[in-house]
LUMMARVEX-614305 format. One line per field, with one value per residue: x, y, z of N, C-alpha, C, O, CB in turn; residue number from 1. Coordinates in Angstrom, 3 decimals. Glycine has a CB too. Example, Ala and Ser with C-alpha at 12.3 -4.5 7.8 and 13.67 -1.06 7.14 Angstrom:
2
n.xx <- (13.190 / 12.850)
n.yy <- (-5.690 / -2.250)
n.zz <- (7.800 / 7.080)
ca.xx <- (12.300 / 13.670)
ca.yy <- (-4.500 / -1.060)
ca.zz <- (7.800 / 7.140)
c.xx <- (13.200 / 12.900)
c.yy <- (-3.300 / 0.030)
c.zz <- (7.800 / 7.870)
o.xx <- (14.236 / 13.409)
o.yy <- (-3.319 / 1.138)
o.zz <- (8.465 / 8.039)
cb.xx <- (11.308 / 14.084)
cb.yy <- (-4.473 / -0.598)
cb.zz <- (9.046 / 5.725)
k <- (1 / 2)
***
This chain:
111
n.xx <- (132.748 / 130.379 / 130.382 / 127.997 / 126.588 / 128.636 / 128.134 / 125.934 / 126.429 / 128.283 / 127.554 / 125.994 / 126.700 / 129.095 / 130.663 / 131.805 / 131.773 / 128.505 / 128.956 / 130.663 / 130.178 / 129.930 / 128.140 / 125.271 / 121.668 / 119.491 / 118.497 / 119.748 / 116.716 / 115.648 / 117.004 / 115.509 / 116.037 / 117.483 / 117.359 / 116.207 / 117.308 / 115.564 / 115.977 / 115.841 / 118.040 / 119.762 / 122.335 / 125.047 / 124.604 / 123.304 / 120.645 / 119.625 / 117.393 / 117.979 / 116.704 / 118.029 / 119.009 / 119.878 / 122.053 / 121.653 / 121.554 / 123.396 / 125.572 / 127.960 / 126.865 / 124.786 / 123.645 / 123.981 / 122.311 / 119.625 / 119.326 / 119.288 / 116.965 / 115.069 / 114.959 / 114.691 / 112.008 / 111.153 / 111.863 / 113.764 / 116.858 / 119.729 / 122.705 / 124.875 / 127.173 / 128.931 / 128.385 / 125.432 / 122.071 / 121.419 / 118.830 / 117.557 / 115.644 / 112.550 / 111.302 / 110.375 / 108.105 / 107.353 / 109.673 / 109.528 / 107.657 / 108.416 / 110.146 / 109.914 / 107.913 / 109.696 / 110.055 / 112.116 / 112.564 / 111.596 / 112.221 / 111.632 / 113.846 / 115.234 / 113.417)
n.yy <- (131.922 / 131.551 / 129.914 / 128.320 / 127.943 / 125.917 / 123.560 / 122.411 / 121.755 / 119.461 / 115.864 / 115.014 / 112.775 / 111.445 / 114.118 / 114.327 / 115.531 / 116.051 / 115.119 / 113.145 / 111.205 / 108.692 / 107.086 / 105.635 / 106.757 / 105.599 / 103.189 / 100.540 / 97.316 / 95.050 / 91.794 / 89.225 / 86.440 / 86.313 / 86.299 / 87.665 / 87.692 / 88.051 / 88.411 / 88.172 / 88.649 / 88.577 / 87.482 / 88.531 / 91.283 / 92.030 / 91.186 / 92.761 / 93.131 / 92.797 / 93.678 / 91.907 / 92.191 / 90.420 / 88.940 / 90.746 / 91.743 / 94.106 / 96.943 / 98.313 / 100.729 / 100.805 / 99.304 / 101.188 / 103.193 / 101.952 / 101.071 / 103.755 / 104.674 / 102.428 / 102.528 / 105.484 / 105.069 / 103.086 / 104.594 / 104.054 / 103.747 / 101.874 / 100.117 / 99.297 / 96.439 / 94.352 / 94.175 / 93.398 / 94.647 / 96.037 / 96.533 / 98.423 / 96.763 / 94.768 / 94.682 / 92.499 / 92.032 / 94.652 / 95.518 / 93.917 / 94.008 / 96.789 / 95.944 / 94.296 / 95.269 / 97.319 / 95.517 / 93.429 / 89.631 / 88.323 / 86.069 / 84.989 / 84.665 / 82.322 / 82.218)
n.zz <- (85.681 / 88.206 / 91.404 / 91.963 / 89.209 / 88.686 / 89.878 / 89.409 / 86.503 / 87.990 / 88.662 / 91.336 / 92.678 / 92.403 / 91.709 / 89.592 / 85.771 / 83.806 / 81.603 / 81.206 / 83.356 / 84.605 / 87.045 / 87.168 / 86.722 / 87.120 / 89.752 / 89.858 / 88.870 / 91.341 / 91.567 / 90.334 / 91.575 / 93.501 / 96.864 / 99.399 / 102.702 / 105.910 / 109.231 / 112.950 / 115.500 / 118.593 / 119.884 / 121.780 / 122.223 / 124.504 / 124.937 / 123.354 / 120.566 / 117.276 / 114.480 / 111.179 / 107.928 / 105.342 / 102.535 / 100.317 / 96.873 / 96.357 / 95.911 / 98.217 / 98.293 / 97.598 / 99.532 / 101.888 / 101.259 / 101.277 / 104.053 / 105.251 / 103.827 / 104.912 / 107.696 / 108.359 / 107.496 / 109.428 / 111.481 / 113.118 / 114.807 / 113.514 / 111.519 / 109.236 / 108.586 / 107.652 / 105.352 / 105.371 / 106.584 / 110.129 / 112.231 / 114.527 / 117.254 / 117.019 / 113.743 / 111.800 / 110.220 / 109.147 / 107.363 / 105.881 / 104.534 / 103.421 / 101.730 / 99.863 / 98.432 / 97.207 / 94.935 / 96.265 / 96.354 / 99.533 / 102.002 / 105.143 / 107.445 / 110.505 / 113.509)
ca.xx <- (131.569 / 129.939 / 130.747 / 126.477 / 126.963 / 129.723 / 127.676 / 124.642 / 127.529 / 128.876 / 127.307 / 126.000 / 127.130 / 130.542 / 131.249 / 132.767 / 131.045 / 127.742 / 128.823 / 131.808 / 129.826 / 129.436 / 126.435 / 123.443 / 120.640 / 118.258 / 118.799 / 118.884 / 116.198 / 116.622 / 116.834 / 114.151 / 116.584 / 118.186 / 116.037 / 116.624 / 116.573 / 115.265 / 116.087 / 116.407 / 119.407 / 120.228 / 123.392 / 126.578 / 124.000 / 123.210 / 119.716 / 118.628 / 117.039 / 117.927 / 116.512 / 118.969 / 118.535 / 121.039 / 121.834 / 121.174 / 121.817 / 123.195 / 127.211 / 128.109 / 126.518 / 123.351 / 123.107 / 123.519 / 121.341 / 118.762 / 119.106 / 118.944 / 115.637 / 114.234 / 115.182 / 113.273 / 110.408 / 110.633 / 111.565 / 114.565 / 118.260 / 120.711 / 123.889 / 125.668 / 128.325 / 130.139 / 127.513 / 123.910 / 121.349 / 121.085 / 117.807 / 117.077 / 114.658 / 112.186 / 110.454 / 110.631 / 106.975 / 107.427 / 110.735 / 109.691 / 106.284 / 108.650 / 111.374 / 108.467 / 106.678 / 110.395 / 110.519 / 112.942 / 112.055 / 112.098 / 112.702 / 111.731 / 115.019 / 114.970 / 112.693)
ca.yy <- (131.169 / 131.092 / 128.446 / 127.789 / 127.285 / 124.575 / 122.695 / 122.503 / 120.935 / 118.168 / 115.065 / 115.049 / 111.605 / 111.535 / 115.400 / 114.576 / 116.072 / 115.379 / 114.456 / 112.346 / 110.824 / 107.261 / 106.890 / 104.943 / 107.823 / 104.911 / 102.282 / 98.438 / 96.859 / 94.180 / 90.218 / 88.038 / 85.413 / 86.612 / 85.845 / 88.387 / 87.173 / 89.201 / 87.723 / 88.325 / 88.644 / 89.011 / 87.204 / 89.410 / 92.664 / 91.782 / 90.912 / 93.938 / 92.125 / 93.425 / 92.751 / 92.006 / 92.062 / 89.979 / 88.329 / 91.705 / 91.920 / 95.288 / 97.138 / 98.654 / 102.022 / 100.800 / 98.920 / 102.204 / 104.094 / 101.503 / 101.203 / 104.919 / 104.762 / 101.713 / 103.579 / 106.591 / 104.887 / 102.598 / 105.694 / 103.667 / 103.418 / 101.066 / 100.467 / 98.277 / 96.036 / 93.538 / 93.892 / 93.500 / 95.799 / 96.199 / 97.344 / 98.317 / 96.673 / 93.475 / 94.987 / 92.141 / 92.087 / 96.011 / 95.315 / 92.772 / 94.718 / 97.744 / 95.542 / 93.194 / 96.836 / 98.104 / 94.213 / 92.467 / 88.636 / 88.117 / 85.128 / 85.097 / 83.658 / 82.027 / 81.366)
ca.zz <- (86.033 / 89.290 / 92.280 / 91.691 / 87.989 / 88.282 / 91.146 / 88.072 / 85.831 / 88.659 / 89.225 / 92.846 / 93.480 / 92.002 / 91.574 / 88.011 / 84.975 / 83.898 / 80.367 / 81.790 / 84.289 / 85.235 / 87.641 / 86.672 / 87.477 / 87.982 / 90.452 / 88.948 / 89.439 / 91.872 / 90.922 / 91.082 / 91.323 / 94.246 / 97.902 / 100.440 / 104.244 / 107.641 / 110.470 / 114.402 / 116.447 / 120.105 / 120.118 / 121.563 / 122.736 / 126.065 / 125.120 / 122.732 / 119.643 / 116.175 / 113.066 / 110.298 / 106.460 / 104.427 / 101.287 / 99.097 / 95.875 / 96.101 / 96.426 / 99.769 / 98.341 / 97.618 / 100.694 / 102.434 / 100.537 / 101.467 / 105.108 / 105.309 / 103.309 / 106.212 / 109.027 / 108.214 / 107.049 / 110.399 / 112.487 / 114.280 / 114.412 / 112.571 / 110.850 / 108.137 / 109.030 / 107.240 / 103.934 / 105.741 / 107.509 / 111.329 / 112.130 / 116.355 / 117.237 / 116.038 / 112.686 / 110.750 / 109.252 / 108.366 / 106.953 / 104.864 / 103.422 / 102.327 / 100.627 / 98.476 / 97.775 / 96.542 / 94.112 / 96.279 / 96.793 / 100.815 / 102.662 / 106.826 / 107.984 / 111.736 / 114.303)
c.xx <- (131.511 / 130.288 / 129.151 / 126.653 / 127.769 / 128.739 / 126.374 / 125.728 / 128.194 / 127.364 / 127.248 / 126.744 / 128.566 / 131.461 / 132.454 / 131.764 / 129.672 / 127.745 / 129.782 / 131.497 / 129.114 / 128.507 / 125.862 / 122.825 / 119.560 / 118.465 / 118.487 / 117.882 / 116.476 / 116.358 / 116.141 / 114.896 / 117.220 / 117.228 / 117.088 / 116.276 / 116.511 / 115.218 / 115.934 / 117.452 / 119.441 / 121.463 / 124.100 / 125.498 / 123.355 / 121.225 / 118.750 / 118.422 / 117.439 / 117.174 / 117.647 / 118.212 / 119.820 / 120.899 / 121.129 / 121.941 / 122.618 / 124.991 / 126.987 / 127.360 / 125.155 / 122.958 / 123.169 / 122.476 / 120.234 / 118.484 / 118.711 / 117.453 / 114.554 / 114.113 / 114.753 / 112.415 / 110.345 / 110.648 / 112.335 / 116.025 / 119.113 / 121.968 / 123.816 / 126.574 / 128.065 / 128.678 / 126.111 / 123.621 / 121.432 / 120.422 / 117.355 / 115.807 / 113.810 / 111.113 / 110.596 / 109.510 / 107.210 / 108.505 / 110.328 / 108.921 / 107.414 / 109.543 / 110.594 / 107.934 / 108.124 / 110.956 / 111.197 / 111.501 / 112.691 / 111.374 / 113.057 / 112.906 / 115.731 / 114.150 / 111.561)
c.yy <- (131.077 / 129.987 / 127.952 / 127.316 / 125.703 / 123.899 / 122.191 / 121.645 / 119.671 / 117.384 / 114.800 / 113.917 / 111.490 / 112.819 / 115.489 / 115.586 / 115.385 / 114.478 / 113.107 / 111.634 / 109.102 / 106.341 / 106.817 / 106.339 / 107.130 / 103.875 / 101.090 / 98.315 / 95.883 / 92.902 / 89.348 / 86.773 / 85.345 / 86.575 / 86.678 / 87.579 / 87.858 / 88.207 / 88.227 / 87.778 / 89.392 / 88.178 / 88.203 / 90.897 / 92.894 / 91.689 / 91.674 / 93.079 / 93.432 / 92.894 / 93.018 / 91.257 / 91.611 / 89.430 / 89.944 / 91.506 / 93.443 / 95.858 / 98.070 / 100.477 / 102.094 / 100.020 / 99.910 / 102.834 / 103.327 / 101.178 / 102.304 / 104.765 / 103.677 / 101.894 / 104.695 / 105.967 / 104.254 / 103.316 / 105.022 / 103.740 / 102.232 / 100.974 / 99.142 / 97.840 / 94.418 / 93.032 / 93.837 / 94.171 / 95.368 / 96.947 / 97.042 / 97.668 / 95.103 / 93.989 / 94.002 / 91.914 / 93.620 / 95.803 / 94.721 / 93.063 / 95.912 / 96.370 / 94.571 / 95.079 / 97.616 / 96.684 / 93.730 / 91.011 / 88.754 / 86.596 / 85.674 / 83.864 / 83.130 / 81.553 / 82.699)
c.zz <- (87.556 / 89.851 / 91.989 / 90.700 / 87.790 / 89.409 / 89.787 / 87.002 / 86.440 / 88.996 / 90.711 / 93.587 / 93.465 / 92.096 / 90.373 / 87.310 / 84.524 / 82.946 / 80.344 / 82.560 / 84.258 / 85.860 / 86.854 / 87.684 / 87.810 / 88.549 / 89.638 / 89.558 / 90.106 / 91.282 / 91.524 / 91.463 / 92.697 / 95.785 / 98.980 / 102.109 / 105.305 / 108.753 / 112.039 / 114.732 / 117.865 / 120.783 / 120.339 / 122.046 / 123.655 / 126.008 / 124.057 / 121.276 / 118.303 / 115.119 / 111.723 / 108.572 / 105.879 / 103.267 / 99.974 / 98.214 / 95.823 / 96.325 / 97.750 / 99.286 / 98.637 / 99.030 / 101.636 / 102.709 / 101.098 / 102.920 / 105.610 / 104.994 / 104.573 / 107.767 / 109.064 / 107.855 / 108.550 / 111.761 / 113.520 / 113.584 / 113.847 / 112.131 / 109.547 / 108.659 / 108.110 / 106.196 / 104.662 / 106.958 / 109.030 / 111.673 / 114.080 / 116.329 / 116.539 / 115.614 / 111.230 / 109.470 / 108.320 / 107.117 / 105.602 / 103.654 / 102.267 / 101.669 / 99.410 / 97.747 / 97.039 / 95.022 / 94.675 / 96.813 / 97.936 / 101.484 / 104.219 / 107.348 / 109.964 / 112.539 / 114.238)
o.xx <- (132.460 / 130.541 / 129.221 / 126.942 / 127.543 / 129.704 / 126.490 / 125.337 / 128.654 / 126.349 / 128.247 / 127.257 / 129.195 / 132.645 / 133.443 / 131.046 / 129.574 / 127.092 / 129.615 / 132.481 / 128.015 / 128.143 / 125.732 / 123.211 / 118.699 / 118.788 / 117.487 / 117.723 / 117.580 / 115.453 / 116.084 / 114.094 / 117.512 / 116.091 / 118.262 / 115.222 / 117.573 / 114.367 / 115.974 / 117.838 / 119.176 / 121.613 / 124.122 / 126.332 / 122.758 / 120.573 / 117.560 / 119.361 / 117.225 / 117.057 / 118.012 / 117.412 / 120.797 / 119.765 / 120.308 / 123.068 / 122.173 / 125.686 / 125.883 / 127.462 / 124.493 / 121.855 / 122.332 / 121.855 / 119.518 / 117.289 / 117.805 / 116.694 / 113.489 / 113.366 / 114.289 / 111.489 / 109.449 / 109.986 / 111.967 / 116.327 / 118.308 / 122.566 / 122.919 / 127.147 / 127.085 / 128.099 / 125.523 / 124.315 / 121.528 / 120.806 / 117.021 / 114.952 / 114.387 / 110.085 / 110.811 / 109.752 / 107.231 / 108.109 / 110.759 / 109.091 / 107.394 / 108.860 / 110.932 / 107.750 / 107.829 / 111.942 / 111.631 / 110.361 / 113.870 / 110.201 / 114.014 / 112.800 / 116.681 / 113.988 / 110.486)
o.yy <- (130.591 / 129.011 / 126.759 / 126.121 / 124.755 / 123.927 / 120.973 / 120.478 / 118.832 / 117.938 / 114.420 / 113.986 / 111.444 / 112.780 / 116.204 / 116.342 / 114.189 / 113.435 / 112.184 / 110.977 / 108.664 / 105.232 / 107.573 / 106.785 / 107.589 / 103.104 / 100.737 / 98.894 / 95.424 / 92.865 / 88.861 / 85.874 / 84.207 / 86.981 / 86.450 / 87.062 / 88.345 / 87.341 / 89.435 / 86.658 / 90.573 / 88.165 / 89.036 / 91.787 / 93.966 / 92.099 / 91.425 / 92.366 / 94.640 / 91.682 / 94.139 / 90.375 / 92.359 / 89.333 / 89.873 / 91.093 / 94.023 / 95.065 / 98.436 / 101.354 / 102.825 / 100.261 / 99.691 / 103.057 / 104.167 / 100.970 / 102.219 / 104.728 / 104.107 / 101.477 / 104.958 / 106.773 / 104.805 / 103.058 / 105.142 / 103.776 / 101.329 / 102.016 / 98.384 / 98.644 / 93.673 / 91.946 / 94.779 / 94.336 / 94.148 / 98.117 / 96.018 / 97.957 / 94.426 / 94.045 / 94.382 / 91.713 / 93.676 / 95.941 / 95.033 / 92.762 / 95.995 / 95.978 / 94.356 / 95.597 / 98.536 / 96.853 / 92.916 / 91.098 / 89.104 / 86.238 / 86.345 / 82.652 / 83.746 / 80.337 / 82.625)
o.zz <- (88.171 / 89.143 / 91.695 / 90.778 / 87.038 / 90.173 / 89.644 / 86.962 / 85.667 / 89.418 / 91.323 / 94.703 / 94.522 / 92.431 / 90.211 / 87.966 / 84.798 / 82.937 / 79.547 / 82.900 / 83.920 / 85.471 / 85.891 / 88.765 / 88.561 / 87.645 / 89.013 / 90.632 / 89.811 / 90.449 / 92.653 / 91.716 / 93.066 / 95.543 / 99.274 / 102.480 / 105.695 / 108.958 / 111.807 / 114.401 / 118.089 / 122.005 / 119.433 / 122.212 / 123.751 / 126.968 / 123.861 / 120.922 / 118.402 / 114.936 / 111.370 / 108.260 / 105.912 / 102.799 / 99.060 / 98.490 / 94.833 / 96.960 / 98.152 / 100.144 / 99.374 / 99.521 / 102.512 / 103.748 / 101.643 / 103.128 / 106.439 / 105.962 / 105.017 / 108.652 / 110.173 / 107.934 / 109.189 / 112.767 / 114.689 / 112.391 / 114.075 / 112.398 / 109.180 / 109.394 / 108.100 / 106.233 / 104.132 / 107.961 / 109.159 / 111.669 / 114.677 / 115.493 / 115.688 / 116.289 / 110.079 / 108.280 / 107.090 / 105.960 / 104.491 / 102.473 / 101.039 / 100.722 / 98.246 / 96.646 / 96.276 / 94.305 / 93.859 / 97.269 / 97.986 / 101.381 / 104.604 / 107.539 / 110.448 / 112.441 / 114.834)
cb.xx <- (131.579 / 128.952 / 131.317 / 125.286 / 127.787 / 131.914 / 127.061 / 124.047 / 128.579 / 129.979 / 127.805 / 124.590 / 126.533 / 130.562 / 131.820 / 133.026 / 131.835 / 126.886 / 129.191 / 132.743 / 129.068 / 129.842 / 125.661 / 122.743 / 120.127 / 117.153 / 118.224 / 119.747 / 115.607 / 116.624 / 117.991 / 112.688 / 117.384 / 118.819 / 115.506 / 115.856 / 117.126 / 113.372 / 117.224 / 115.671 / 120.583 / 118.919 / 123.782 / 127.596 / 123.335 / 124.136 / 119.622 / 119.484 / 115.132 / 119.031 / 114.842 / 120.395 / 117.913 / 121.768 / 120.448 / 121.123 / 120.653 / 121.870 / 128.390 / 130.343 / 126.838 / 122.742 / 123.649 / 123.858 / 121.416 / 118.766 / 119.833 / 119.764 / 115.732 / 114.609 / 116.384 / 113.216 / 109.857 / 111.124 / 109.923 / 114.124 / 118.759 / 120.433 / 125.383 / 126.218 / 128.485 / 131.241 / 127.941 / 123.274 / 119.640 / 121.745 / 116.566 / 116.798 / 114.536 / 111.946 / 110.762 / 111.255 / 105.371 / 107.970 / 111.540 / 109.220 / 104.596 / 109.543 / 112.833 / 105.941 / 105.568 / 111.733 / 111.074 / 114.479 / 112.114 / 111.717 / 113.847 / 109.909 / 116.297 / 115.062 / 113.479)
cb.yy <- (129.755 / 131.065 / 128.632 / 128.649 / 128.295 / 124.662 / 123.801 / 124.671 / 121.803 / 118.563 / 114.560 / 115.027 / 110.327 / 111.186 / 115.764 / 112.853 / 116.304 / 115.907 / 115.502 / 112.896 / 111.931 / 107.107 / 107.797 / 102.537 / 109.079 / 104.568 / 102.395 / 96.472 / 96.834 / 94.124 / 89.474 / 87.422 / 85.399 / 87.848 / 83.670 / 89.850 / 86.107 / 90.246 / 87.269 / 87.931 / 89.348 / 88.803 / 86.546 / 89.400 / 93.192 / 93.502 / 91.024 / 95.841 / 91.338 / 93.617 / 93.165 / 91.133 / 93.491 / 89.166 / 86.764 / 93.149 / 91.654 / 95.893 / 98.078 / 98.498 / 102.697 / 100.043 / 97.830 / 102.698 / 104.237 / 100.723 / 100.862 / 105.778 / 104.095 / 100.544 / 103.911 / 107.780 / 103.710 / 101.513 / 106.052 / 102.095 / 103.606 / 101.096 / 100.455 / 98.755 / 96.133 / 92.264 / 92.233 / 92.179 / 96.000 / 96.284 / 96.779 / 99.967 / 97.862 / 91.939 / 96.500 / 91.182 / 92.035 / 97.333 / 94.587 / 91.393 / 96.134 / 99.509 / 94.465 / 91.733 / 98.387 / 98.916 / 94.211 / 92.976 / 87.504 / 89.558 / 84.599 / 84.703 / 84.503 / 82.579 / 80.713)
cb.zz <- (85.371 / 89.227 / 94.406 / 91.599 / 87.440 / 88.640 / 93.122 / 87.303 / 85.613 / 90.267 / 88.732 / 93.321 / 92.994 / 90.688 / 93.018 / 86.780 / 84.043 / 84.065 / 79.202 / 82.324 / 84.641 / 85.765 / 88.398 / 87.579 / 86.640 / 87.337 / 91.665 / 89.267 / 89.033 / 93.351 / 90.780 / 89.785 / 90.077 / 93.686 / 98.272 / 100.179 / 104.857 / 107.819 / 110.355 / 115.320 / 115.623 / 121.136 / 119.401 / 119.298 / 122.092 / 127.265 / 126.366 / 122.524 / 119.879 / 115.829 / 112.406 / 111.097 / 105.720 / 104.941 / 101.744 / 99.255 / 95.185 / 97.139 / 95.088 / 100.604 / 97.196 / 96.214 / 101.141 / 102.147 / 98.809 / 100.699 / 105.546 / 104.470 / 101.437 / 106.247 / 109.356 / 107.256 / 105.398 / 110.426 / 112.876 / 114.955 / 115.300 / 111.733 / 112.074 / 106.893 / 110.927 / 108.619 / 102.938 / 105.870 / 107.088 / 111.906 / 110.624 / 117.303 / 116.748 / 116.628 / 112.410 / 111.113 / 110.223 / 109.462 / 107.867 / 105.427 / 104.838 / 102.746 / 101.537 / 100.014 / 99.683 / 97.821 / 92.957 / 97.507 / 96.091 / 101.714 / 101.847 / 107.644 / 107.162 / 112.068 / 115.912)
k <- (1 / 2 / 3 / 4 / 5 / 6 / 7 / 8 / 9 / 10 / 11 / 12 / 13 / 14 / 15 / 16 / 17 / 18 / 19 / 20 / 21 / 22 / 23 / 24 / 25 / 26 / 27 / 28 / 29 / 30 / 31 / 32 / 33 / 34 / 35 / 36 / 37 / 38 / 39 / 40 / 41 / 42 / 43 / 44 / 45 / 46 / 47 / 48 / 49 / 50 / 51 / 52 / 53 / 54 / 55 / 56 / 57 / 58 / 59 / 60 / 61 / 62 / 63 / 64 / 65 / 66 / 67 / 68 / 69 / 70 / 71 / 72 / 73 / 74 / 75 / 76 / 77 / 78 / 79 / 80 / 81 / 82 / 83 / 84 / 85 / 86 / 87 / 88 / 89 / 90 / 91 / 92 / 93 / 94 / 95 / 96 / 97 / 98 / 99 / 100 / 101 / 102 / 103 / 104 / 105 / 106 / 107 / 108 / 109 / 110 / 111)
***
């Protein structure tokens, strides 16, 4: 069998089997129960304002996966650190439209 063939047989995420395979193929939905918060920050960065997303519902994969996805849509840089988003920049109205338009409940947290 082909190295193509077996790549058609693994699980992209895991690279087990497909029949053996663990991954959810559809993301949970998220919990209405659960209140996301966007905030600003310019503590500790000599003035540069971030916007930060915390309180997700989500494991350190999916909170990846989902910063990735708000950072191309907002067309800026970012990271993750210590469980919630760091988003360059103050987009907290944008921010807030995609994450209601993907079902999370959000909560404007600050000033």
């Amino acid at each position: 069998m082909g190295q193509d063939n077996w790549r058609k047989l693994l699980c992209p995420k895991c690279k087990q089997l497909k029949t053996t395979c663990t991954c959810s193929t559809e993301p949970s939905a998220p919990s209405k129960s659960t209140v996301v918060r966007v905030g600003r920050e310019t503590k500790g960065r000599r003035g540069k304002g971030v916007t930060t997303v915390s309180d997700l519902p989500l494991d350190e994969n999916g909170i990846t996966e989902l910063a990735t996805k708000l950072k191309t849509r907002l067309g800026t840089g970012g990271a993750v650190k210590d469980g919630r988003i760091e988003i360059q920049g103050d987009h907290r109205d944008r921010i807030i439209q995609e994450l209601e338009g993907l079902g999370y409940r959000v909560k404007r947290a600050g000033g």
